[in-house]
N, C-alpha and C positions, 0 to 999 in steps of 0.2 A: 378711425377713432382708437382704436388697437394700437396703431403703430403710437400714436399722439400719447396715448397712458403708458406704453413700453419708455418713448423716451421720457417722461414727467417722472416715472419712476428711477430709470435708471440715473437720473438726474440725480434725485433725492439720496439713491446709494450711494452716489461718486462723491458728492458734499458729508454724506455723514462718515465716509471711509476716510474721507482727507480731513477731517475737524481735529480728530484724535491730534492728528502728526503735526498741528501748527499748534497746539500747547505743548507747554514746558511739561518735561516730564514730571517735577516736582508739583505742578498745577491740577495734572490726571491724579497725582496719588492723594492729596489733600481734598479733591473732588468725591475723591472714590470713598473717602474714610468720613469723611461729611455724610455722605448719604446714608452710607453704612449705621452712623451713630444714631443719625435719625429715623433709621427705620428700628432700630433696637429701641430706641427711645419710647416711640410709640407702639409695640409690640408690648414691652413693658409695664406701658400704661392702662392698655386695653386687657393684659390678664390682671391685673393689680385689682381691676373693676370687682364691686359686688352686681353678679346680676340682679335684675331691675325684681321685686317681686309680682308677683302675680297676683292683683286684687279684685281680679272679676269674683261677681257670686256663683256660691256653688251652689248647683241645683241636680239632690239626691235623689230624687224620683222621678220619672217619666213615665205616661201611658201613651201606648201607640193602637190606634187605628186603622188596618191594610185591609186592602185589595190585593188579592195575589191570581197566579197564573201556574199551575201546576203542570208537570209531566204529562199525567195520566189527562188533563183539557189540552193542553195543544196536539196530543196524540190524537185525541177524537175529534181537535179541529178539522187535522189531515183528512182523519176517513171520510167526514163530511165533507168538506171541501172537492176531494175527487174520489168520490162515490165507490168506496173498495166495496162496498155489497150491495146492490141493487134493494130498493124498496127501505133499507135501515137509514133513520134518523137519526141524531143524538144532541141532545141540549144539555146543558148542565149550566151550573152557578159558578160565579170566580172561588177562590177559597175569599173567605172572610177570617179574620183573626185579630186578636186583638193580644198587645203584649203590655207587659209593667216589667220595669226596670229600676234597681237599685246599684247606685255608686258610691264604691265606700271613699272611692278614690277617682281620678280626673282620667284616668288613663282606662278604669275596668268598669265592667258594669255585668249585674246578673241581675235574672229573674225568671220569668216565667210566659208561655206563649198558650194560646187556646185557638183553636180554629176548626172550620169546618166547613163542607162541599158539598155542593146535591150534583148526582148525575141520573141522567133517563135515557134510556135507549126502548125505540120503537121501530115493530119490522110490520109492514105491511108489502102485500103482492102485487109487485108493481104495474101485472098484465092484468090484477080483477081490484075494482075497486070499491068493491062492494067483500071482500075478504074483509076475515077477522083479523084485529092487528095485536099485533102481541107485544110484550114490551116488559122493563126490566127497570128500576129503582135502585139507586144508589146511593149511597149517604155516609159520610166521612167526619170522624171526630177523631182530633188530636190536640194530644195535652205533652208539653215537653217544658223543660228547664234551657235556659238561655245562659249564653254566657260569652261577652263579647270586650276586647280589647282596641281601645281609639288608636289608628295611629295618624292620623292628625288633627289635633284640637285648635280650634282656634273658637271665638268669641258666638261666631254665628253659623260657622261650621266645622263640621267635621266628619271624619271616613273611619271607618274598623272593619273589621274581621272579627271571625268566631265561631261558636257553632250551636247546634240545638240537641238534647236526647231527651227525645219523647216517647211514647203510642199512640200508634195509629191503629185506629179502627173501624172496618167498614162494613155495612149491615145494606144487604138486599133483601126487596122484594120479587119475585116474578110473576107474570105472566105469559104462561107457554102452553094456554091448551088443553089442560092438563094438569092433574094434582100437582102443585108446585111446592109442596113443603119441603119436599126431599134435597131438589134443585136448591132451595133458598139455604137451607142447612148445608151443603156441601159447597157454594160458592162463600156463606159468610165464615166453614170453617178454614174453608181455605186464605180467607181474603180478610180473616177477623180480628183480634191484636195482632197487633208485632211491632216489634222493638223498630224505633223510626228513628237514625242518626240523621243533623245534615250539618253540612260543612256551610260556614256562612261567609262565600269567597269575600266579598266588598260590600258592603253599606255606606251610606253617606248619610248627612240629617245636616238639612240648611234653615237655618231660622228667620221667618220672617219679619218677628214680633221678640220681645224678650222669652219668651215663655210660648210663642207657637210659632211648629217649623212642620216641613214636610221632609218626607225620608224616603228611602230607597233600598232594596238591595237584589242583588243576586247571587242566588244559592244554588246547592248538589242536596238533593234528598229532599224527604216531606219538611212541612207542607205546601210549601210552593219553589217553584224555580224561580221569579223574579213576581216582587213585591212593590205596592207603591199605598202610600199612606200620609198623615199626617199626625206627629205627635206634639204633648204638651209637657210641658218639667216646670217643676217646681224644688 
């Protein structure tokens, strides 16, 4: 089959190397200056053009809906999953969040994001089962400002970038035993505002409906690493 397309082609070569040499020379140049006109011609006409306007409706507001997947949940997926300390559990909640967005324009949008997480960590002794079990409460709230640019629009979808600067703030309770005030005051001082940036690598939002779509993204920083939701514009 090789050898069969080697000669089918080389065929093809030898025919279009010899076509040139059996017209008149004055034939290739009138050829050559014909095409030439014609592609100027049409080049000419296609920048001459007004582009087409764009008369979809704008729709300056949107509220969003997420489920998110945080750092700090897949971290404690891990330790549960392959048991880095004997006897410790840990359950928690997705983050929840809800955002609103405003577009002054087709290309940008800002607004505002709120969300929040529950974690629980419990340790009982894996050799007595009748031990007391001890355990620890976690709870996350964050409020940031949004601010995100589309880079591709189109009717029923589209993708951006962007980022968030909010706070985050996280409030425990414990149980260990043992007066726990101190404990609870020195993990929430450590662990309590702070300034929360995140870069917001890709999002997407596909529309199902004129006015309802579902979305997507993944992020660096609070409050989630990778989101999934459904928003609405109007």
């Amino acid at each position: 089959m090789r050898k069969f397309a080697t000669k089918i082609c080389s065929g093809f070569g030898t025919t279009f190397r010899a076509w040139p040499k059996r017209l008149p020379a004055k034939g290739i140049i009138v050829l050559a200056a014909a095409v030439s006109l014609n592609y100027s011609l049409v080049f000419a006409q296609e920048n001459n053009q007004e582009p087409e306007p764009d008369n979809r409706p704008t729709y300056p507001h949107q509220v969003r809906g997420n489920i998110g997947f945080s750092t700090s949940g897949i971290l404690s997926n891990i330790v549960s999953y392959f048991q880095v300390i004997d006897g410790v559990h840990v359950s928690k909640n997705p983050v929840l969040s809800s955002t609103y967005l405003f577009q002054p324009t087709r290309r940008v949008a800002i607004g505002g994001t709120i969300a929040h997480q529950n974690f629980s960590v419990t340790y009982s002794d894996p050799d007595n089962g009748n031990a007391r079990r001890y355990g620890l409460s976690a709870r996350r709230f964050y409020l940031g400002a949004v601010g995100l640019i589309y880079i591709v629009d189109k009717p029923r979808f589209r993708m951006y970038s962007g980022g968030r600067v909010g706070y985050s703030n996280w409030n425990v309770d414990s149980e260990v035993g043992f007066p726990s005030e101190i404990i609870d005051r020195v993990i929430n001082f450590a662990l309590g505002g702070a300034f929360a940036p995140q870069l917001i690598v890709l999002g997407g939002e596909s529309y199902v409906t004129e006015h309802v779509g579902i979305q997507g993204e993944f992020s660096i920083g609070a409050p989630h690493l990778l989101s999934f939701g459904v928003s609405y514009r109007w």
